[in-house]
N, C-alpha and C positions, 0 to 999 in steps of 0.2 A: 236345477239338478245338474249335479255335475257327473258326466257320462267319459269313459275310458275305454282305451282298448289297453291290455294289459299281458303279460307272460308270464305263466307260472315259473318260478325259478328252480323247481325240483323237476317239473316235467318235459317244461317244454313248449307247454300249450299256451296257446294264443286265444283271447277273448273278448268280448268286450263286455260290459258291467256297469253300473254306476256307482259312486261313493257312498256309503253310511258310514258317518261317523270314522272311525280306522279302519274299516272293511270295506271289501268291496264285493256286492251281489252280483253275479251274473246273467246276463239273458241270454236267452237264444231269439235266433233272427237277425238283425242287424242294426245299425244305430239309425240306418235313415229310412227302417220301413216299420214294420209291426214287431214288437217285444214280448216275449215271454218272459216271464221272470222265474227264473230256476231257485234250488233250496243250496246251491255252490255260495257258498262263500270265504274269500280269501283274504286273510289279512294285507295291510299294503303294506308288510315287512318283508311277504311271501314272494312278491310280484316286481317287476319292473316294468314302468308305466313304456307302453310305445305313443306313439304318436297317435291323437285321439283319432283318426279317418285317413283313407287310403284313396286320395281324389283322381279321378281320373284328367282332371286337369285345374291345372293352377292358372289360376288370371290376377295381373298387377296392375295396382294405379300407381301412377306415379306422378311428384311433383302435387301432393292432395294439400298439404301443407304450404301457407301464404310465407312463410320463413323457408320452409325447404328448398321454394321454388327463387327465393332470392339468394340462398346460400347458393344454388346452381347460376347465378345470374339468367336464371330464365321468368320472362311473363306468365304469369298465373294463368292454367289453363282455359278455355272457354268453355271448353268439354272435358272429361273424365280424360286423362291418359293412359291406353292401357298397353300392357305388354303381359307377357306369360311367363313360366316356368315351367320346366316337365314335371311328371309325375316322381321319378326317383330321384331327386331331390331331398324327397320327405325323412324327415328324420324326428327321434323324440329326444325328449329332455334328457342329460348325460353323455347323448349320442356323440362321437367328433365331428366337428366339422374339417373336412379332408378338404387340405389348399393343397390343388393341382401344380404340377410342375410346367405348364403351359400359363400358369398367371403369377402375375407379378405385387400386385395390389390387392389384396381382402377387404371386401365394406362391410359392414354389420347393419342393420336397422332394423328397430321395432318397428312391428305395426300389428293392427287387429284385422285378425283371419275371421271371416265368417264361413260356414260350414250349409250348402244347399239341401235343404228337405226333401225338395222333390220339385220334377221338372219343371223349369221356369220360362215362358217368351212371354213378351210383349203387357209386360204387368207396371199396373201402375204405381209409382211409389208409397203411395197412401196401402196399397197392397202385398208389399213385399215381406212383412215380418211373416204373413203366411207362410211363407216360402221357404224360412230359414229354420236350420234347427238347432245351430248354436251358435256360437263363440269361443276362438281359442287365442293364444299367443304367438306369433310367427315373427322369426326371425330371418328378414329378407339378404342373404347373403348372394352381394354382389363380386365380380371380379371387375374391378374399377379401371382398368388398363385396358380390357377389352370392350369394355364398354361404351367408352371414349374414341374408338380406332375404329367401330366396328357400326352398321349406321342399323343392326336391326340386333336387341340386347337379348335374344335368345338364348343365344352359348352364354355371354356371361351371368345370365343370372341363372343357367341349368346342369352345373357341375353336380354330380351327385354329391349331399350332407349341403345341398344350399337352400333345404329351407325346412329348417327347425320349427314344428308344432308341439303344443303341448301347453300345459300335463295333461291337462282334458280340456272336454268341450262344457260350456257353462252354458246351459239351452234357456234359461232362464236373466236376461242385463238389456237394459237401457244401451247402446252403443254411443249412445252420439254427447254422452257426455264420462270421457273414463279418464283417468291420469293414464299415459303410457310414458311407459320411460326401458331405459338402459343403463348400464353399465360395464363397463371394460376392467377384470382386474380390479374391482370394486369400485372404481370410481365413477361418478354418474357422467355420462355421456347424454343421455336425450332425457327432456323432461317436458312433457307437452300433454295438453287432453284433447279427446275426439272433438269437444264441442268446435276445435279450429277448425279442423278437416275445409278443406273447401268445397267439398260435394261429401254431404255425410254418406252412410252404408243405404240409407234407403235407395238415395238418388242415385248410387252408384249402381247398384243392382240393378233397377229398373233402366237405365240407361246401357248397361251391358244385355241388358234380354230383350232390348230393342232391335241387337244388331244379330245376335246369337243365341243356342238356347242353353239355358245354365241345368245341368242335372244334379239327380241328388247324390249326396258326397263331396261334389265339387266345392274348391275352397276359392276363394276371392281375399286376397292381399288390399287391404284399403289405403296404403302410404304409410311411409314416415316422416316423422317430424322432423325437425333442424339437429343437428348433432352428429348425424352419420358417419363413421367415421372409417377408417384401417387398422387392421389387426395386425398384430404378430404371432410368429408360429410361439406356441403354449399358452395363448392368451386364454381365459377366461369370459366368455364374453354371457353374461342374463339380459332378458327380457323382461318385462313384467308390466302387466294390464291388470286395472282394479277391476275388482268382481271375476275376476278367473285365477289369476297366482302368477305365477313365474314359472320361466326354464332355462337352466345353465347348460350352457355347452362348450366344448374345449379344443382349439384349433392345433390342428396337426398337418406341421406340412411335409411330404411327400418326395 
């Protein structure tokens, strides 16, 4: 099922719903508890999709990728590397990505966002898909000068429009085997599948709610592949993860 949170373009309103076909039905309640399903329905020529959930916090792997981690000349982790993102950040497909005038460098990279169901510690891997209620496209946009200067990657990867989800969430995929890729300006930039991943989504999950507890809406960034790169201002930069779709977004510097 593929689930949205969406905007009416005549009104105003904000909702969230799932896909039928061209339409989109609406529920009330929320994407990560109990659904109603209302008799609202909105064509998707009506809407403009936002970003499918509103995490209260973002957590990053990094370095998940056995390429990725050589293209940084670093050793493949032992354990999961994590770092974070703030929550405004969030943006959805079409949205700009706003390069601040305090950075000098833009990085783009795909990777596959998972979206928490409901509250998660100390769960074991074999038990984690309980846990999850979907799947979207996330685009991890770094500031790569700060990154490099600075020994804790908070600020640069927490610029607000630096991290692109969307179109929806897909509650229904296998994660640990998908094509993820990119492209800059049409030309492909990253082409990798999860089956690399070095620690897949399960391991990763359970390994993060060992240390802390994951709630539901919270999204988790899994890595990106080899390719990563730097933008320029008007770039065009998509995403795109099999079994969920794609999201274009367009750099605007400041």
């Amino acid at each position: 099922m593929r689930c949205v949170r969406f905007e009416d373009l005549k009104t105003g309103f904000i909702g969230i719903g799932f896909i039928n076909g061209d339409s989109i039905t609406r529920v009330q309640g929320s994407l990560e508890t109990f659904w109603q399903i209302t008799e609202d329905v909105y064509r998707m020529d009506e809407v403009r999709l936002l970003a499918p959930c509103v995490p209260k916090q973002i957590i990053c792997v990094s370095l998940n990728f056995r390429k990725r981690a050589n293209e940084f000349g670093e050793a493949v982790p032992q354990e999961p590397m994590l770092c974070c993102k703030a929550s405004h950040t969030i943006i959805g497909t079409g949205d700009k990505i706003i390069w601040p005038k305090d950075v000098e460098e833009l990085a783009f990279g795909v990777e596959l966002a998972i979206v928490i169901k409901k509250k998660m510690k100390d769960v074991a891997p074999e038990d984690v898909p309980k846990y999850i209620l979907g799947y979207t496209c996330a685009n991890d946009i770094t500031a790569r000068d700060l990154q490099r200067k600075e020994l804790q990657w908070l600020r640069s990867k927490s610029f607000d429009t630096f991290c692109p989800l969307g179109p929806w969430m897909e509650t229904k995929l296998d994660p640990t085997n998908l094509s993820i890729k990119s492209w800059v300006n049409g030309e492909l930039k990253q082409n990798a599948n999860t089956k690399n991943m070095v620690y897949n989504p399960y391991e990763i999950l359970s390994y993060i709610s060992r240390s802390f507890t994951l709630d539901a809406g919270d999204v988790v960034l899994t890595g990106t592949p080899v390719g990563s790169g730097l933008l320029n201002d008007g770039d065009e930069v998509k995403v795109e993860i099999e079994g969920i779709g794609s999201i274009t977004n367009y750099v605007e510097r400041v």
